[in-house]
N, CA, C and O of each residue as an XYZ file, in Angstrom:
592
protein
N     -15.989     18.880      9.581
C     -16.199     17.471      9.717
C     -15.099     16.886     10.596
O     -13.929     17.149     10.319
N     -15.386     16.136     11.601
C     -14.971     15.642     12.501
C     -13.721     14.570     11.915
O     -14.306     13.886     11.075
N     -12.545     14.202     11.966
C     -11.377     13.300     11.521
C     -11.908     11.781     11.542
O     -12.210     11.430     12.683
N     -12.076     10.902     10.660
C     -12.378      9.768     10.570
C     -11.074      8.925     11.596
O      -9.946      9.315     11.295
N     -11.106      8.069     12.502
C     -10.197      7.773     13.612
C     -10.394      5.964     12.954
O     -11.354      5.194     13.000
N      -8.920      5.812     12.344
C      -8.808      4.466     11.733
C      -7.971      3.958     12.582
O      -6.923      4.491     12.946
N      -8.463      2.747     12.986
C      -7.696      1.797     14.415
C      -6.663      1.099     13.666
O      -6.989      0.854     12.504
N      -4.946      0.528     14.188
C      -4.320     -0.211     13.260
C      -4.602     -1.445     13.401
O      -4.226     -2.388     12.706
N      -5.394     -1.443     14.475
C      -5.973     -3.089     14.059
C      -6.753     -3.338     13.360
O      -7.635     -4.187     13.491
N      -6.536     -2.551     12.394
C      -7.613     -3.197     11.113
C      -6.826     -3.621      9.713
O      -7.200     -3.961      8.590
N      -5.261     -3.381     10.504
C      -4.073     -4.116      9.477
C      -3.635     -4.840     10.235
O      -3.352     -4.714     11.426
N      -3.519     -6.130      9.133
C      -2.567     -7.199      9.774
C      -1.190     -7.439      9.904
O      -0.455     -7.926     10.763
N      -0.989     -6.642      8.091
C       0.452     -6.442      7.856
C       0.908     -5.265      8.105
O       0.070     -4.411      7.816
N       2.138     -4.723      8.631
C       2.170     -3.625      8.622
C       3.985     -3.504      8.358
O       4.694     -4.357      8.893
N       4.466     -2.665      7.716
C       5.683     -2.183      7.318
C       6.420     -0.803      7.641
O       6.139      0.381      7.451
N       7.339     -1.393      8.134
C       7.879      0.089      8.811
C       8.805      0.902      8.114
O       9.864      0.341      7.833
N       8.688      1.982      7.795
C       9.227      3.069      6.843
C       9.990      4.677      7.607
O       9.483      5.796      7.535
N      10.928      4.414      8.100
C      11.873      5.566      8.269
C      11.235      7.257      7.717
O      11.401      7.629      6.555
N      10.824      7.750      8.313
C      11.450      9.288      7.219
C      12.454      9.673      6.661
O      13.203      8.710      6.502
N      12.920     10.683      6.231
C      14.267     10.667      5.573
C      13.701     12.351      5.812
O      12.498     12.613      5.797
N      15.031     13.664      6.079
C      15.038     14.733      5.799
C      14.519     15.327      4.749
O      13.816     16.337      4.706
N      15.018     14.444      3.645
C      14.121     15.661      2.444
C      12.862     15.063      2.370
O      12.140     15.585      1.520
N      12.557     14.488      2.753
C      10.901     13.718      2.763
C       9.848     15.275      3.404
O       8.678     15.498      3.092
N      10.449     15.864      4.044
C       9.444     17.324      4.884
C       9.650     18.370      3.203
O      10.388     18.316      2.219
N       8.547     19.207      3.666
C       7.945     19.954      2.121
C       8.687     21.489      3.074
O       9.323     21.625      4.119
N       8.265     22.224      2.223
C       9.154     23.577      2.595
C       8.018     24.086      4.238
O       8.480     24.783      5.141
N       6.756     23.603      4.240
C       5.773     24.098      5.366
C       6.292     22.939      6.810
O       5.669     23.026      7.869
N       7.444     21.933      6.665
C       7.460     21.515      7.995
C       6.860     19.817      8.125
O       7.019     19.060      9.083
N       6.167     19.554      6.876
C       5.621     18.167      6.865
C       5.903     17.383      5.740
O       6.455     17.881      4.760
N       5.610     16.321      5.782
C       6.337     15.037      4.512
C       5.035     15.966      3.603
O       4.072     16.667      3.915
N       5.739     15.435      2.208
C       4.941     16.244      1.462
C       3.858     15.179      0.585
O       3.670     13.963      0.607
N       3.559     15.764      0.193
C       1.808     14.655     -0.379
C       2.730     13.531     -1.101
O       2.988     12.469     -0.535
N       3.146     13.813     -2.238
C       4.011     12.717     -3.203
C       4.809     11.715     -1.870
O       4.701     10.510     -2.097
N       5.294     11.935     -1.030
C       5.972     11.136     -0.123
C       4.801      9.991      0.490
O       5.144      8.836      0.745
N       3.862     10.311      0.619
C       2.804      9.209      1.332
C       2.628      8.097      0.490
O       2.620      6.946      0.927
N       2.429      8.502     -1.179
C       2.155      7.658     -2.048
C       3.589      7.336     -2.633
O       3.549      7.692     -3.811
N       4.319      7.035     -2.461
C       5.600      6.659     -2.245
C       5.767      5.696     -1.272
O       6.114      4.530     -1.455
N       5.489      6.266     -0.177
C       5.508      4.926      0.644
C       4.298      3.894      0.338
O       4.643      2.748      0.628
N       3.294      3.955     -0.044
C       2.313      3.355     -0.240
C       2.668      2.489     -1.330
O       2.406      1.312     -1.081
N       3.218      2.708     -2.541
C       3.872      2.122     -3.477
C       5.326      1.044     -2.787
O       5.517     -0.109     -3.175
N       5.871      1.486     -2.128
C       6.815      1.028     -1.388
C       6.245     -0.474     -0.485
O       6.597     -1.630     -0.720
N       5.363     -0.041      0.486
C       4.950     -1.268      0.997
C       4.237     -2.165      0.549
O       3.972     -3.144      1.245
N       3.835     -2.046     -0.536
C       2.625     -2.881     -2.073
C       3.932     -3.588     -2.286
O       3.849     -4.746     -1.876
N       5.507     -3.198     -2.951
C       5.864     -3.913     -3.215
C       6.871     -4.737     -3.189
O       7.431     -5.447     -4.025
N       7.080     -4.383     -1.407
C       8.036     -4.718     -0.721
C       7.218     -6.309     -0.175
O       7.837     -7.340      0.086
N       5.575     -6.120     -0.099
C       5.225     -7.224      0.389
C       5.180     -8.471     -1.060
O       5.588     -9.627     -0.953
N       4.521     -7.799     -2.480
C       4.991     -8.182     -3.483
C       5.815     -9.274     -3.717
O       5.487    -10.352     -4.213
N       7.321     -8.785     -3.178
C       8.331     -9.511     -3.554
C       8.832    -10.401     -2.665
O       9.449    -11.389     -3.065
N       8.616    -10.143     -1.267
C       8.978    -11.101     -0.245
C       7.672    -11.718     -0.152
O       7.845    -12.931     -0.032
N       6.421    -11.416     -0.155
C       5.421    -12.480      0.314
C       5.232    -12.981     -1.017
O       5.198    -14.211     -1.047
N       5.097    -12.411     -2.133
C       4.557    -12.991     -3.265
C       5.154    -13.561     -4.512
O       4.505    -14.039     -5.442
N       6.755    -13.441     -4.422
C       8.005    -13.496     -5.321
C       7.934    -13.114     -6.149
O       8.177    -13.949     -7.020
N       7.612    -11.795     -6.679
C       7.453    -10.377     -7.493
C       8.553    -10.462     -8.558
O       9.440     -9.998     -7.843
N       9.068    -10.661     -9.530
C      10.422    -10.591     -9.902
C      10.595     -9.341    -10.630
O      10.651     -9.335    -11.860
N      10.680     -8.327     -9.958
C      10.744     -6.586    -10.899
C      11.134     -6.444    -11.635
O      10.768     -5.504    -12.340
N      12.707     -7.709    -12.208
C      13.345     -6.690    -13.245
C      13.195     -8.482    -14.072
O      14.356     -8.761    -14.373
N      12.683     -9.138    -14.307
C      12.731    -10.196    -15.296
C      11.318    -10.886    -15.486
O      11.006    -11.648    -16.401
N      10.637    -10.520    -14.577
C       8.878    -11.425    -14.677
C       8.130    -11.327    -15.591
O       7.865    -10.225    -16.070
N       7.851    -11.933    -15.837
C       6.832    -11.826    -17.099
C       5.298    -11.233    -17.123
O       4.548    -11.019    -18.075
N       5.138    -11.065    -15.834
C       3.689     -9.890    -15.092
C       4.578     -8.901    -14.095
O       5.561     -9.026    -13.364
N       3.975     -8.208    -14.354
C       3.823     -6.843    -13.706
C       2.101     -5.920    -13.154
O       0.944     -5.986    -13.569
N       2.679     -5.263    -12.237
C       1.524     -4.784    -11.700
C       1.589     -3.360    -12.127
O       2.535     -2.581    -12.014
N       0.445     -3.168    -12.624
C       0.348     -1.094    -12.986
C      -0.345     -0.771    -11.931
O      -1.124     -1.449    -11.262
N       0.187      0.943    -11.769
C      -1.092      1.214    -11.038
C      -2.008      2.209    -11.808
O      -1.680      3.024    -12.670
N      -3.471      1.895    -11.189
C      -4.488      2.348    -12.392
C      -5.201      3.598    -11.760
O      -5.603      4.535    -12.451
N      -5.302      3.552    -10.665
C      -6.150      4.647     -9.578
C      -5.161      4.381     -8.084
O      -4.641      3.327     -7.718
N      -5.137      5.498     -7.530
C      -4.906      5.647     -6.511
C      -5.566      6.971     -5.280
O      -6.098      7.941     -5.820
N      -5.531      6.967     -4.325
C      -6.065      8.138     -3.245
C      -5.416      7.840     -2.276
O      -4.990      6.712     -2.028
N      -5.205      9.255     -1.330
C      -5.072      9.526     -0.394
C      -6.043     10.634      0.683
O      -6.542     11.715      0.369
N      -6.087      9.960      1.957
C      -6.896     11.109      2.249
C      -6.273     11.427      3.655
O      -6.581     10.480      4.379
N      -5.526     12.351      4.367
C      -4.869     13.074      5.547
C      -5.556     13.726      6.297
O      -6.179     14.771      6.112
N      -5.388     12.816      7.539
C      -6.398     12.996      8.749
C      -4.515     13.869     10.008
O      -4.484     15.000     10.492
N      -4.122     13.499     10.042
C      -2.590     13.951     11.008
C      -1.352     14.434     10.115
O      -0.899     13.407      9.611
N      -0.594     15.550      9.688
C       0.122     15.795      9.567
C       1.592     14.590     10.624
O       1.566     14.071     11.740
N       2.480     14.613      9.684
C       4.012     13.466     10.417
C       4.729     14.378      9.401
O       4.430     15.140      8.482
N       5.786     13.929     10.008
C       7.567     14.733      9.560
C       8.317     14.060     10.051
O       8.093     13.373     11.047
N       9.725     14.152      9.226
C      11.197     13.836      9.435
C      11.327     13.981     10.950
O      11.119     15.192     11.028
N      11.508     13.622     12.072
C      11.725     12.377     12.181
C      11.137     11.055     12.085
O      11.623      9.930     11.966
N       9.898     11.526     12.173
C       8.894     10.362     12.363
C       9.243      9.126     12.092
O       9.798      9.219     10.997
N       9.260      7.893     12.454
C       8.631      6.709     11.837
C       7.839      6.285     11.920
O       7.202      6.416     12.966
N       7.334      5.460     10.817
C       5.921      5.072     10.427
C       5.979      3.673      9.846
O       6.720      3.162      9.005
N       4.904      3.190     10.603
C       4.171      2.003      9.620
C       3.488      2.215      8.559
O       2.961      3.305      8.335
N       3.415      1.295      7.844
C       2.240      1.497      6.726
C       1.660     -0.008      7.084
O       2.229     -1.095      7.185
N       0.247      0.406      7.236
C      -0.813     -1.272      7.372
C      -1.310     -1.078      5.777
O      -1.777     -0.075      5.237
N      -1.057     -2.300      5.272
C      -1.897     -3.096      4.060
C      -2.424     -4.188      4.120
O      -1.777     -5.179      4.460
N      -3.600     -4.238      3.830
C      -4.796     -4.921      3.112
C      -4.931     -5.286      1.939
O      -4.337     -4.658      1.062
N      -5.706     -6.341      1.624
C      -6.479     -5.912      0.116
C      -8.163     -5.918      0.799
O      -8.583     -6.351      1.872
N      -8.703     -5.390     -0.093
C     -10.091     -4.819     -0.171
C     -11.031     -6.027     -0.947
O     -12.081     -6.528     -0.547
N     -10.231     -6.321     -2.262
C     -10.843     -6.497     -3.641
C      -9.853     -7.313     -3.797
O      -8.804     -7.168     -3.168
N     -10.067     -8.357     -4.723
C      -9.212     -9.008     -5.375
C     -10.024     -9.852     -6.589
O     -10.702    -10.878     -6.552
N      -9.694     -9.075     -7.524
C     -10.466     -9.615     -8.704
C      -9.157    -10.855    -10.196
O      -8.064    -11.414    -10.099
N      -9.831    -10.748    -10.923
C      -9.279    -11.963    -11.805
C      -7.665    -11.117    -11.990
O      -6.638    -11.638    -11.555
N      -7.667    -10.026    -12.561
C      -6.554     -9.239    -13.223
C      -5.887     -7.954    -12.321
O      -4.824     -7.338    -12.398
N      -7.197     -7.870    -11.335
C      -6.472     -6.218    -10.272
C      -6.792     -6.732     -9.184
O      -7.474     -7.753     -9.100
N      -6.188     -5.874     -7.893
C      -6.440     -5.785     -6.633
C      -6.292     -4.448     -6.242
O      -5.264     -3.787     -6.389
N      -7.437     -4.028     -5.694
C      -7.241     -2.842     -4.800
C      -6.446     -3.123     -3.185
O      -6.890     -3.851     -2.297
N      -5.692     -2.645     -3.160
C      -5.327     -2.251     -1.686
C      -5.425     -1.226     -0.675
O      -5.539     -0.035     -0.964
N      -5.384     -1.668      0.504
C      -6.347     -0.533      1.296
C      -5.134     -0.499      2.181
O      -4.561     -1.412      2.776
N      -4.767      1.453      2.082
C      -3.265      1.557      3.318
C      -3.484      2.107      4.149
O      -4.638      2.519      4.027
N      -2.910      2.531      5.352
C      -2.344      3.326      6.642
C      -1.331      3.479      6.879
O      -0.473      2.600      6.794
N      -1.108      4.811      7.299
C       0.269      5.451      7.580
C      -0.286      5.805      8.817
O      -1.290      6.466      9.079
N       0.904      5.006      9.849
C       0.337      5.166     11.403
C       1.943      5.626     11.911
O       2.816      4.774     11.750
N       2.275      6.746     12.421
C       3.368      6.927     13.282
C       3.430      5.745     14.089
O       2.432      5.116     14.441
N       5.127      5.319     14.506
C       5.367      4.052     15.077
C       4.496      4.008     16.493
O       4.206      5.113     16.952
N       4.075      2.889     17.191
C       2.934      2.744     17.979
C       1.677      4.077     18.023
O       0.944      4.245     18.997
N       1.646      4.664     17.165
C       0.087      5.410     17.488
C      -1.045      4.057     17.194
O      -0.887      3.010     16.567
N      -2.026      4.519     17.823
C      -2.961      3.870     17.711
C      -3.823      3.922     16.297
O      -4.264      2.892     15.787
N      -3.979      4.989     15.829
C      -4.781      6.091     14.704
C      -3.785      6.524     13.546
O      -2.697      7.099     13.541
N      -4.818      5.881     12.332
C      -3.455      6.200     11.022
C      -3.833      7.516     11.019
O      -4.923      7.984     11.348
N      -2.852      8.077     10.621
C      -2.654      9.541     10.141
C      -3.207     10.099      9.222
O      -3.717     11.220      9.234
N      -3.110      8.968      7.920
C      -3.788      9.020      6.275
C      -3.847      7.865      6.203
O      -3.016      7.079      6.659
N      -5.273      7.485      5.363
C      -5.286      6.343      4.970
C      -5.645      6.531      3.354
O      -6.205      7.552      2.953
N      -5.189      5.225      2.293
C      -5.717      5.447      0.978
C      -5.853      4.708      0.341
O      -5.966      3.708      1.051
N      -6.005      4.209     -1.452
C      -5.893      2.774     -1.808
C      -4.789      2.610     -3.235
O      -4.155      3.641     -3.461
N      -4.590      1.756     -3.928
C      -3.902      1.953     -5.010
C      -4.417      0.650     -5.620
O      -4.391     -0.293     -4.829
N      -4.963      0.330     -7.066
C      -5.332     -0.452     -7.808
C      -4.400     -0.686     -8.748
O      -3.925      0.143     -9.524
N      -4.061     -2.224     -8.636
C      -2.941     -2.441     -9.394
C      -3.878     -3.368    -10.665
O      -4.866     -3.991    -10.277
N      -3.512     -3.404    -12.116
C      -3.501     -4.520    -12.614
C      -2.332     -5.154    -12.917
O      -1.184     -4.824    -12.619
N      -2.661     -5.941    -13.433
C      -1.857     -6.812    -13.738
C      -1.676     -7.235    -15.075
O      -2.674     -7.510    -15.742
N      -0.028     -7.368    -15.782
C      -0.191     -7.070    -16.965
C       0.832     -7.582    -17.612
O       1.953     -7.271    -17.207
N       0.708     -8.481    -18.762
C       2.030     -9.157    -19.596
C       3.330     -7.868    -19.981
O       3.046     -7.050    -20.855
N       4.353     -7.799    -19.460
C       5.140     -7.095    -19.216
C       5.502     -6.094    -20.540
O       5.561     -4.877    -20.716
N       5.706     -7.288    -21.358
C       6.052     -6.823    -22.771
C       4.717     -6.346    -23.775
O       5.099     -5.665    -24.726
N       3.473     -6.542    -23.740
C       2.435     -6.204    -24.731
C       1.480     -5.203    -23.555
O       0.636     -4.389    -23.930
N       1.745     -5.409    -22.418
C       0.886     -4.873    -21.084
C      -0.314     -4.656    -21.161
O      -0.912     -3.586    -21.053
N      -0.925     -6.286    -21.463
C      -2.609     -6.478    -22.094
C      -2.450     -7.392    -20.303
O      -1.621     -8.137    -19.781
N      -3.821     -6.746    -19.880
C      -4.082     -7.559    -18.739
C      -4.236     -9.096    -18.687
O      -4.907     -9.596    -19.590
N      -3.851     -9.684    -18.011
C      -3.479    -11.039    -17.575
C      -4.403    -11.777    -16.484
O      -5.468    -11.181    -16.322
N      -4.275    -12.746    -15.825
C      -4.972    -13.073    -14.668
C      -3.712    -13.151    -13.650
O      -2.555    -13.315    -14.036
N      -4.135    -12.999    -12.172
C      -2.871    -12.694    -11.859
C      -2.187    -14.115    -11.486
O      -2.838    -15.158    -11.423
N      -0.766    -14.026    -11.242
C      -0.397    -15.289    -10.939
C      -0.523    -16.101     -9.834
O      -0.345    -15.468     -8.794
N      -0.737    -17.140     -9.692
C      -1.212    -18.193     -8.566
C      -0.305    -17.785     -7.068
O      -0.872    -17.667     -5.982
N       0.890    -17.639     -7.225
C       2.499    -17.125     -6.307
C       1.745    -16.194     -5.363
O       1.430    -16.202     -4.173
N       1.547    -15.145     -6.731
C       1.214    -13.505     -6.708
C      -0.672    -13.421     -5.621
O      -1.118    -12.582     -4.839
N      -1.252    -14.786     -6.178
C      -2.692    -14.675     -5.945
C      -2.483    -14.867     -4.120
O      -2.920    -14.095     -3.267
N      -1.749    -16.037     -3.909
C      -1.926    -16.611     -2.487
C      -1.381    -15.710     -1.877
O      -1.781    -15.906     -0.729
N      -0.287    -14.245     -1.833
C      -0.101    -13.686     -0.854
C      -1.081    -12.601     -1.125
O      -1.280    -11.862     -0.161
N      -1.813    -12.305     -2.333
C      -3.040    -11.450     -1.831
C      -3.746    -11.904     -1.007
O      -3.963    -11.391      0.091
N      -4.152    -12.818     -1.375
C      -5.235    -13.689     -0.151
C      -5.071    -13.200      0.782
O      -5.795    -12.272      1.142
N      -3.868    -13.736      1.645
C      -3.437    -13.376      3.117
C      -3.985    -12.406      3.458
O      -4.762    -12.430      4.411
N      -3.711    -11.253      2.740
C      -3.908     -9.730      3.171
C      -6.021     -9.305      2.982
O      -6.581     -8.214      3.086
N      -6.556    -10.538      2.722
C      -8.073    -10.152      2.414
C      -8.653     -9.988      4.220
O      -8.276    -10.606      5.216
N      -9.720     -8.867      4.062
C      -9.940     -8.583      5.436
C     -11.442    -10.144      5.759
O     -12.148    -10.564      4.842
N     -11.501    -10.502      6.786
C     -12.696    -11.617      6.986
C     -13.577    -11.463      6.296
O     -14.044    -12.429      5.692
N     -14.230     -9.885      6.118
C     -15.683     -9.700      5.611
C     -15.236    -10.083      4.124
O     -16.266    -10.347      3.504
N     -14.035    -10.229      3.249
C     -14.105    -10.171      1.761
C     -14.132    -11.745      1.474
O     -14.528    -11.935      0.323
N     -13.954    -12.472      1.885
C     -13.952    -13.878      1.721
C     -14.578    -14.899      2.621
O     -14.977    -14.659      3.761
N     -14.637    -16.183      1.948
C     -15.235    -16.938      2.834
C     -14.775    -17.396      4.311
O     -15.504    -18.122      4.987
């Protein structure tokens, strides 16, 4: 089967993420756990600067419930990379997000995948609705076709 060829203009946001040496697996490439790492990384790096996330005192928190990856290009230490995020979905309590890991100016993500967060009273971690802060920088990230 022929490589699915994902354009980065189909992210608006995009975050740039260094490799690091031990990030390569013993075969020469970042290793699987490293992608979803960064993927976790740019969820909540935008989180806290677009959405004022407070990690270590908020009273919501985001889990993650499902996640995938799927690797179309092998990247390695040195590489740098963007990651483009989206949301897909944005429902009362979760949002799916939709990523790319694009080496710096390639045209074509490398891997693309998603991660479903809910959202959840910190201390009893019974789902919540998410917060209004938290809601408007999902928005941003909704692609045209998901909203009005």
């Amino acid at each position: 089967m022929p490589a699915v060829m994902i354009p980065r203009s189909d992210y608006q946001h995009l975050v740039r993420v260094p490799t690091r040496w031990m990030d390569n697996d013993i075969y020469g490439h970042l290793n699987n756990v490293i992608y979803y790492a960064m993927f976790d990384t740019a969820i909540n790096t935008y989180l806290i600067t677009e959405g004022g996330l407070d990690i270590v005192a908020g009273a919501v928190i985001g889990v993650v419930v499902e996640s995938q990856c799927q690797f179309m290009q092998s990247v390695a230490f040195p590489d740098v990379l963007e990651i483009g995020l989206r949301v897909g979905r944005l429902g009362t309590a979760s949002v799916r997000y939709e990523l790319a890991i694009f080496r710096h100016d390639a045209p074509h993500a490398a891997a693309v995948g998603y991660f479903v967060h809910v959202f959840v009273d910190r201390g009893n971690r019974r789902s919540v609705p998410i917060p209004a802060h938290l809601r408007s920088a999902l928005e941003r990230l909704q692609t045209a076709s998901d909203h009005p």
